[in-house]
VEXDREN-2710 file (C-alpha; in Angstrom, 1 decimal):
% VEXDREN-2710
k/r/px/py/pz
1/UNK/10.0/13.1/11.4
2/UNK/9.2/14.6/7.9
3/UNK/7.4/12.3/5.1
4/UNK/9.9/10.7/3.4
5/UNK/11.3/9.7/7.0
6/UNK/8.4/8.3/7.5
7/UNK/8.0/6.4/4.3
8/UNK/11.4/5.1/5.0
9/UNK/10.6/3.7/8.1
10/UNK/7.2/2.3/7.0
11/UNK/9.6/0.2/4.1
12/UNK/11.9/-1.0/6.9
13/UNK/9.4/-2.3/8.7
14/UNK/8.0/-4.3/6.1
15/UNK/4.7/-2.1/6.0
16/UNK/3.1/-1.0/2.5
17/UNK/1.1/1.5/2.7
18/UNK/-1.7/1.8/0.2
19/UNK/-4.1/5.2/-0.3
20/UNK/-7.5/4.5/0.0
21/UNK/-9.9/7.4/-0.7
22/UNK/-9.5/10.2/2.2
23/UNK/-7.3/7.1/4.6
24/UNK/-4.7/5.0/4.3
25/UNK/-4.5/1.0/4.6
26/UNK/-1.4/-0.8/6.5
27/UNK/-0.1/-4.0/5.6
28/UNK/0.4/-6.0/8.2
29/UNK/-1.4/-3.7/10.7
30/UNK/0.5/-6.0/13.4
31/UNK/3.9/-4.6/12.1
32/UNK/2.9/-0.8/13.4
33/UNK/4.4/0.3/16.2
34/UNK/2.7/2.9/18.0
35/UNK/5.1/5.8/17.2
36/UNK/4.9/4.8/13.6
37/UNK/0.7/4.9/14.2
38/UNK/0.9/8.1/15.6
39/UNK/3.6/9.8/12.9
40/UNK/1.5/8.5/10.1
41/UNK/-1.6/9.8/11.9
42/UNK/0.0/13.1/12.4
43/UNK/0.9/13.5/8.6
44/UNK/-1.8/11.2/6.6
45/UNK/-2.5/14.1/4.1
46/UNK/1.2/14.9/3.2
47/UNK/1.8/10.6/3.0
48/UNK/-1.6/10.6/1.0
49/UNK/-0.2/12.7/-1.2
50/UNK/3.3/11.2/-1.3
51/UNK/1.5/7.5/-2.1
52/UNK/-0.8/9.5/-4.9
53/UNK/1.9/11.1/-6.7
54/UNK/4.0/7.5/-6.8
55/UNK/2.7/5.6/-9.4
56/UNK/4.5/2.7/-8.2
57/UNK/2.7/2.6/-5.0
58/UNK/-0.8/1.7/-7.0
59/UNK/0.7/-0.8/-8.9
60/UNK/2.4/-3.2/-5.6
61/UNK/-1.2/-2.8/-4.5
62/UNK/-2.9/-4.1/-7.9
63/UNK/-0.1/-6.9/-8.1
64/UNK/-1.1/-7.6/-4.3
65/UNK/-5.0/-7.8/-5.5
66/UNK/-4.0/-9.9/-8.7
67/UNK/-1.9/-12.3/-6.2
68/UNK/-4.5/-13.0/-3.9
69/UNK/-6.6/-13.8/-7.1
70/UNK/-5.0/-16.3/-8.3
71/UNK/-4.0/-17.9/-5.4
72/UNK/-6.9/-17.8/-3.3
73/UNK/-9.7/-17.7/-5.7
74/UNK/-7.8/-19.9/-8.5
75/UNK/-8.0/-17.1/-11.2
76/UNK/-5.5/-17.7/-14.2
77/UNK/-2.0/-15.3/-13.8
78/UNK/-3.9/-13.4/-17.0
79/UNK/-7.3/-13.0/-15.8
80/UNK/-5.8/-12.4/-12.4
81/UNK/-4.2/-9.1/-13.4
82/UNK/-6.8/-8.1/-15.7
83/UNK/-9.8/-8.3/-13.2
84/UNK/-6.9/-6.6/-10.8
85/UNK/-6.1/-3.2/-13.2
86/UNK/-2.8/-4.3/-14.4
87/UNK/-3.6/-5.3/-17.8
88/UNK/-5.8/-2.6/-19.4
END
C-alpha cells in the first residue's frame, strides 16, 4: 500500500491525520485498525511528508483547535481562530 493509498484509507475511515514534529497524531485513535497502524507505521516519513506539503491538512487541524475553543473554553468565533492561527 503506497501513500496516497494510505491517505485514502485513513479519509474513509474517518481518521485525520495531523503532523506533529518528527510523529503523527490520529483522530479518533479508536477508529485505527491495526493494519492501518502498522501501514502508517511502516511509511510515517513519506505520510509526514505528504501531510507537510498539503497546506490543507494544517488548516482542518487549526479549525479543529479554534472549534474546541470556542466550544469548550467559551472563546468568541474571532478570538477562537485568532488564538488558533487562522487569522493572522
Amino acid at each position: 500500500m503506497g501513500t496516497a493509498d494510505i491517505l485514502s484509507a485513513v479519509r474513509a475511515a474517518g481518521i485525520t491525520l495531523t503532523p506533529e514534529g518528527a510523529g503523527i497524531r490520529e483522530t479518533p485513535r479508536a477508529a485505527l485498525t491495526d493494519s492501518l497502524r502498522a501501514s502508517i507505521r511502516t511509511n510515517r516519513t513519506a505520510i509526514l511528508a505528504a501531510l507537510w506539503a498539503d497546506p490543507t491538512a494544517d488548516l482542518e487541524a487549526r479549525e479543529e483547535r479554534a472549534a474546541i475553543l470556542e466550544f469548550e473554553a467559551g472563546y468568541s468565533r474571532a478570538e477562537a481562530e485568532r488564538v488558533a492561527g487562522i487569522l493572522h
